[in-house]
Residue, then its C-alpha position, 0 to 999 in steps of 0.5 A: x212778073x215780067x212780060x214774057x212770063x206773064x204770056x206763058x202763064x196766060x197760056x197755061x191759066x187758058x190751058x189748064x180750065x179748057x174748054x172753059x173761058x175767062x173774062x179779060x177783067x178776071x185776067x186782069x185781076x188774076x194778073x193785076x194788070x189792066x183790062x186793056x194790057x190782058x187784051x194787048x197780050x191775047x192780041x200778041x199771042x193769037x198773031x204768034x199762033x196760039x189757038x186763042x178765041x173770043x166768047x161774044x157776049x157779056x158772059x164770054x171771054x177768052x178760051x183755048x183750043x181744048x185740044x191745046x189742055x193737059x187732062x189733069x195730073x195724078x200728082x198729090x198736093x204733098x208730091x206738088x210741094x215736094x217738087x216744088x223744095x226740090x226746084x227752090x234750089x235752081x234758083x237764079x241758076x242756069x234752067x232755074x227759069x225752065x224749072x220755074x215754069x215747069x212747076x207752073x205746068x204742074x201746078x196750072x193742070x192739077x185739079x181745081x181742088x188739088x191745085x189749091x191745096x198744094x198751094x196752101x201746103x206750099x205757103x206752109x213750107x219755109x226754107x231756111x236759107x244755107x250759108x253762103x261759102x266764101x266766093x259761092x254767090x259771086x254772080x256778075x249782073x248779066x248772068x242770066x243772059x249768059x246763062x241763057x246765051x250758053x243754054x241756047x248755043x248748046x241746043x242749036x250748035x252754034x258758036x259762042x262769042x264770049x267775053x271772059x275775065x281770068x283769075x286776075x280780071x284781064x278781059x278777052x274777047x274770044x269764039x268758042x264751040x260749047x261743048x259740056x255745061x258743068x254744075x259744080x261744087x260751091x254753087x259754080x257752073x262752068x261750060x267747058x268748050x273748045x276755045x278758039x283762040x287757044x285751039x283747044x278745050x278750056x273751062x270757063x266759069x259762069x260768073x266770070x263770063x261778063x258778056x255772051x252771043x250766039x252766032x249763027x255759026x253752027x259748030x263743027x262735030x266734036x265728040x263729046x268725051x273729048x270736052x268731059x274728059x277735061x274736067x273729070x273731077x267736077x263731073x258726079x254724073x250726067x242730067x237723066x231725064x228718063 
């Protein structure tokens, strides 16, 4: 577990048994750091603002502002794992890292009891992976950062700068306004987006992006059905979240 992650997850472990407290040792052992690292994180999550306060005392520790808890959620250990087989498929994929986390939260504000019989169901459930088709899992090592640069430019509107290799491999340095993120068939992404340097929409595939910044230009107003419309075939139906 990276740094970052393992923040987020001391958040949620604090969150999730508010107002109780734990140890930094028990951090440390949950966490398999050391003492001083966990002391190190909580230090650099208080100065970002998160109601994070000290016990005193040899029975004390550190606690969340219970107003910060999540009161525990009605999901069954089997509807747990269900969620769980169903974000095993994100992946390394763009929002796999969100997904990751969203499973944390559900997980971290069950009931004690509840939490860890869906974490023995789910150690019990194996997936076979799928073969891969011709080409499907060409992913260039920066992939993630791309996909988190597009992720990123898409909520804020801002301009991308990318650097984007053709079908033969030629590389060009180009600005582009995102518009649509696609998921499409053979385990593809594509970002559709109106590419400056040829003044018009083009597609561009995730795995042949090698490089990708935000600027901090904010994009210009453009209608949304003018990018989905370039890619109608791609397009099964948008992401629905109510």
């Amino acid at each position: 577990m990276n740094r970052t992650d393992r923040l987020y997850a001391l958040v949620e472990d604090l969150r999730a048994i508010a107002p109780r407290h734990r140890s930094a040792r028990e951090l440390a052992e949950r966490f398999e750091v050391s003492v001083r690292t966990i002391e190190r994180d909580i230090t650099a999550l208080q100065e970002s603002g998160v109601p994070i306060y000290a016990e005193p005392g040899r029975k004390g520790g550190y606690a969340i502002d219970k107003k910060m808890s999540l009161p525990p959620l009605n999901f069954t250990p089997a509807e747990a794992v269900a969620i769980a087989v169903a974000l095993s498929r994100a992946g390394d994929q763009p929002f796999g890292r969100q997904a990751r986390s969203a499973l944390r939260k559900v997980v971290a504000a069950m009931p004690g009891s509840e939490g860890e019989l869906a974490r023995e169901l789910a150690r019990r459930v194996q997936l076979m992976q799928p073969e891969s088709e011709p080409g499907g899992d060409v992913r260039p090592l920066g992939a993630e950062g791309v996909s988190r640069a597009i992720e990123e430019a898409l909520l804020r509107r801002r301009v991308l700068r990318l650097d984007y290799a053709d079908a033969k491999g030629a590389l060009t340095s180009r600005d582009v306004e995102p518009g649509v993120f696609l998921g499409g068939r053979g385990g593809f992404w594509y970002l559709v987006a109106w590419c400056r340097l040829r003044d018009d929409v083009r597609v561009f595939r995730l795995d042949r992006i090698a490089a990708a910044t935000v600027t901090p230009e904010r994009c210009p107003d453009r209608p949304l059905e003018g990018f989905a419309t370039e890619v109608p075939e791609m397009v099964v139906h948008g992401t629905v979240l109510d």
